[in-house]
N, C-alpha and C positions, 0 to 999 in steps of 0.2 A: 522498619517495616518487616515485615515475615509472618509467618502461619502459629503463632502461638497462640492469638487469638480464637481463632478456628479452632483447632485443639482445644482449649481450653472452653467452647462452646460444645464441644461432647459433653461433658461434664454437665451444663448447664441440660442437657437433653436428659440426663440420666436421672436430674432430680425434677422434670418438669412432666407432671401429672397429667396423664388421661381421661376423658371426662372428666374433669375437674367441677366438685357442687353435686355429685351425687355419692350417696355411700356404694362400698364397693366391699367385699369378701377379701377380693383380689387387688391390689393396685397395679396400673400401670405404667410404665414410662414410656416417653416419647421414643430416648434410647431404645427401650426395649422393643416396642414395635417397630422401629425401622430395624433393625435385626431381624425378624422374626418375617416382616416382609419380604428382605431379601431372600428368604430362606423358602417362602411358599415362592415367589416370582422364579427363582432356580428351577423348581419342580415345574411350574407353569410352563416354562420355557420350555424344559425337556420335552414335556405333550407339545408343546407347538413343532420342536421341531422333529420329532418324531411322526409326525402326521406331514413333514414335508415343507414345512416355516423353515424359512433361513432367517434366523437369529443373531443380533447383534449383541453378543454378551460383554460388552464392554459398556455397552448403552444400555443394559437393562439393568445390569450392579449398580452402575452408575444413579441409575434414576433409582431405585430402590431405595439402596443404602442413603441417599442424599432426598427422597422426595420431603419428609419433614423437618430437614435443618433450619431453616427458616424459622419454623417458632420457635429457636429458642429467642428472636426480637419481638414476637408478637401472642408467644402463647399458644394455645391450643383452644381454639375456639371454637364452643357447640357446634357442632351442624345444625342443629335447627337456625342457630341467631347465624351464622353464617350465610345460610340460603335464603335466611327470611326473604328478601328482595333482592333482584337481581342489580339494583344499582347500591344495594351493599355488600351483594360480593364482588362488585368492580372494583367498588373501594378500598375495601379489606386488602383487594389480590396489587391497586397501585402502590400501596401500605408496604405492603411485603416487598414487591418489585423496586420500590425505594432503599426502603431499608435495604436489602441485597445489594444495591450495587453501590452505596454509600460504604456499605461493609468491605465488599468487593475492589473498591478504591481507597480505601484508607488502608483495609488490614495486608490485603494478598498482594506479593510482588509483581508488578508488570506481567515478568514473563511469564505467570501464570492465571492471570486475573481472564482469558477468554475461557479456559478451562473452567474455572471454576462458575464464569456466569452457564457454560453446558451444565454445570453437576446441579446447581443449584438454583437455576430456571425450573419452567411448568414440566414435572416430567408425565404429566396425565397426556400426551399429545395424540397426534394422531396417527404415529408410526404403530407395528404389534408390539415394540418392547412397551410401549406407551400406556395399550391396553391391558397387556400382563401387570403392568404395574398398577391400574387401575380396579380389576379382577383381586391380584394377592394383596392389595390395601383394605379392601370390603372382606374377603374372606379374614385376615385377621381381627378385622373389627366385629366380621358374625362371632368369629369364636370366642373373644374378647367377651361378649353380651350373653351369649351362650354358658360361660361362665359363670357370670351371675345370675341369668335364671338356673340353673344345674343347681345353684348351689341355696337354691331359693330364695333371692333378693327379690322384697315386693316390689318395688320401683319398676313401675308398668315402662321407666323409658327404657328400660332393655330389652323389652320384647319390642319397640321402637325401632331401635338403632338394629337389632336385627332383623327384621321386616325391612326397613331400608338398604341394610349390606345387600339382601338377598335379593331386591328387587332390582339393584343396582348389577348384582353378576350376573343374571339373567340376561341385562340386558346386550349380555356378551355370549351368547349362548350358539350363537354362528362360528366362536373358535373353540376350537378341540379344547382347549384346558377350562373355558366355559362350562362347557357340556360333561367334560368329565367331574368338576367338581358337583355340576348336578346330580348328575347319573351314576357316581361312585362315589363320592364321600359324604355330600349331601344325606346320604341311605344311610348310610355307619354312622351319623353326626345323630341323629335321631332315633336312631333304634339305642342307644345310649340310656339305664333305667337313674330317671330321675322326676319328680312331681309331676312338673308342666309339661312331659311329655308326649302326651294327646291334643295339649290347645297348641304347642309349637308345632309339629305335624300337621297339624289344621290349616294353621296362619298359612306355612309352607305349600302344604298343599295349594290353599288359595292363590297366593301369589307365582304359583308355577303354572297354575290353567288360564290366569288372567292375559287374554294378548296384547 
């Protein structure tokens, strides 16, 4: 018994595809975006606690860097077939919550196996590190999608998947790193010269006046 396992499930993250079933300019990896999260959730955290948040930085890397290790047992699966029903994303998420602690007891040693059910549990929760991490997961995925329309992919689900990131960070727009990604990067995300950019301003716009 020992963590070679785990280790060797980085691996399996690095070759395990983002949107998978649509063409893409850009590919992505699982690896890559939980890297790339941790790195917005960093900056996210600084605005929270710079506006006066006391910040648990051990729990917010934690849940960053580890919010998608889990699919390297089940994948990365659409969001749309994900939410389709809410009694298939119970399922999906017992799915997962098996697999994890089946993994959790076979692979990782005792003295670290309560550890690892923290890293590797729901880290969306309800604490702020929980939020941040919920925030810098949608903002990497607008800019993921963002991407592809930039670089003019027709595949209308990108304009999708970004219309849902953004609806999604909005609805955290009561925390300073919220608001800031509206009201300061949001602007610079768009004023960016590329085809689509009067319908995605649009879209934006609309889903920013919507309450």
């Amino acid at each position: 018994m020992g963590i070679h396992q785990f280790i060797q499930g980085l691996t399996n993250l690095e070759n395990l595809d983002r949107a998978p079933g649509h063409f893409q300019y850009q590919q992505h990896s699982v690896a890559a975006h939980s890297f790339k999260v941790a790195e917005i959730a960093q900056i996210l955290g600084d605005i929270e606690e710079l506006a006066g948040q006391q910040i648990n930085w051990q729990s917010l890397y934690e849940k960053a860097l580890n919010h998608d290790y889990t699919e390297r047992f089940i994948g990365d699966i659409k969001t749309p077939v994900k939410y389709a029903t809410k009694s298939l994303r119970q399922m999906l998420a017992q799915v997962d919550n098996d697999m994890t602690e089946n993994f959790i007891q076979k692979e990782i040693p005792h003295n670290l196996q309560d550890r690892f059910r923290r890293r590797l549990g729901e880290g969306k929760d309800d604490t702020i590190e929980g939020h941040i991490l919920a925030i810098a997961d949608k903002v990497d995925l607008l800019y993921e999608s963002f991407g592809e329309i930039e670089k003019g992919n027709p595949d209308n689900v990108f304009i999708e998947i970004f219309s849902e990131s953004l609806t999604t960070i909005k609805q955290f727009q009561n925390m300073a790193c919220g608001r800031y990604f509206l009201q300061e990067v949001l602007p610079d995300l768009l004023n960016e010269d590329f085809a689509s950019r009067e319908k995605l301003a649009a879209i934006s716009r609309q889903i920013l006046a919507e309450n």
